[in-house]
C-alpha positions as CSV (number, residue, x, y, z in Angstrom):
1,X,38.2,12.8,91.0
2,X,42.0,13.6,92.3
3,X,45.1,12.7,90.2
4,X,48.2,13.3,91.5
5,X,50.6,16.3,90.5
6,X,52.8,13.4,89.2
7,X,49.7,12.0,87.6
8,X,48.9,15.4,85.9
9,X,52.3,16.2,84.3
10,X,52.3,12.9,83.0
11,X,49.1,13.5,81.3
12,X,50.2,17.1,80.1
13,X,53.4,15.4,78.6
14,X,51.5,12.7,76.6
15,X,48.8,14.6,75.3
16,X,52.4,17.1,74.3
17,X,53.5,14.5,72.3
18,X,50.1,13.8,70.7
19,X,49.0,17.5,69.9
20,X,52.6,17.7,68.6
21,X,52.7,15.1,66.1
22,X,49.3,16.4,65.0
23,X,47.4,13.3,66.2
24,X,44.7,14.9,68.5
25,X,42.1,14.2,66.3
26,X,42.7,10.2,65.9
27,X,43.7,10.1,69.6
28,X,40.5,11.6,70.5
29,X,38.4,9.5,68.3
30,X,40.6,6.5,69.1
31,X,40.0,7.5,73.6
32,X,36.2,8.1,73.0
33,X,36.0,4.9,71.2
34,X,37.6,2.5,73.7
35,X,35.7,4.7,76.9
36,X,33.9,1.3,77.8
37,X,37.0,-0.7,77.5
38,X,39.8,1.8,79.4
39,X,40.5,-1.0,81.9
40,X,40.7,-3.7,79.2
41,X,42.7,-0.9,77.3
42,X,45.6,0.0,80.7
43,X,46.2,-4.1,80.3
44,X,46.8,-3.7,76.8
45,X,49.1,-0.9,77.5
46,X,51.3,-3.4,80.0
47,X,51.4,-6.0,77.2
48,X,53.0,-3.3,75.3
49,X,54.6,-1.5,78.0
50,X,58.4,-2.0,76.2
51,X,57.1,-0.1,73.5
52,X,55.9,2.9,75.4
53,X,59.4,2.5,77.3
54,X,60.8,4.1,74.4
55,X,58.8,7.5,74.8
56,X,58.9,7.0,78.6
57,X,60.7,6.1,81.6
58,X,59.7,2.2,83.2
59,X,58.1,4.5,86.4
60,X,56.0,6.7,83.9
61,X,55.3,3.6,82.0
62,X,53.8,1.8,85.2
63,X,51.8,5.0,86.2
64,X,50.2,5.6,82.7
65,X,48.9,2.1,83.2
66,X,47.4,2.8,86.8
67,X,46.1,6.0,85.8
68,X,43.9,4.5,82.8
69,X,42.7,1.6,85.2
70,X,40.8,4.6,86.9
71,X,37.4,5.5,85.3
72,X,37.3,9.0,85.2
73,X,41.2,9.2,83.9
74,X,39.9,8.9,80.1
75,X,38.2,12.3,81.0
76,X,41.6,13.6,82.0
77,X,43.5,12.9,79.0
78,X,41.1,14.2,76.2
79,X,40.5,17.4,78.4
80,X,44.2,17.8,78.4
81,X,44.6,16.8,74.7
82,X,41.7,19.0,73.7
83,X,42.7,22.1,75.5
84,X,46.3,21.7,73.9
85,X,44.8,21.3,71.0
86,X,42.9,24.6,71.1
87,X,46.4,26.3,72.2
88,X,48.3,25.0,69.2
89,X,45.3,26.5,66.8
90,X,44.8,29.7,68.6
C-alpha cells in the first residue's frame, strides 16, 4: 500500500506524540482493538475533529481522517508507533 510523503510525516508526528507521552502501549492495544472498526473509528475522529485541532492543523486534521478510512493505514501507524517505541527504549 502507498501513503503519501505528507501521509507518512503525519503518521511519524502522531505516533511522536504518543511514544512521547508514554502511551504506546494503550494506543497499541486501543489500534489493535478497533482494527475491524478503523472506518467506523476515521468518522469518529471527524465528530471529534475540533479536539484533534488543538494538536493539529484543520489540513492534518482532515488527512488523519482520510488516511484511517484506508484499511491497511492501521498497519502504518502501529508500525510507526512500535518502532518509536523501540527507539525510545534502546
Amino acid at each position: 500500500v502507498d501513503f503519501t510523503d505528507q501521509e507518512r510525516a503525519l503518521v511519524e508526528r502522531l505516533s511522536r506524540i504518543v511514544v512521547r507521552r508514554r502511551l504506546a502501549a494503550p494506543a497499541l492495544m486501543a489500534l489493535e482493538s478497533a482494527r475491524p472498526l478503523s472506518f467506523i473509528g476515521s468518522q469518529f475522529l471527524a465528530f471529534f475533529g475540533p479536539l484533534l485541532n488543538m494538536a493539529f492543523s484543520k489540513s492534518e486534521t482532515d488527512l488523519l481522517i482520510r488516511l484511517l478510512e484506508r484499511r491497511h493505514s492501521l498497519d502504518l501507524v502501529i508500525d510507526t508507533i512500535n518502532r518509536q517505541e523501540d527507539e525510545r527504549i534502546g
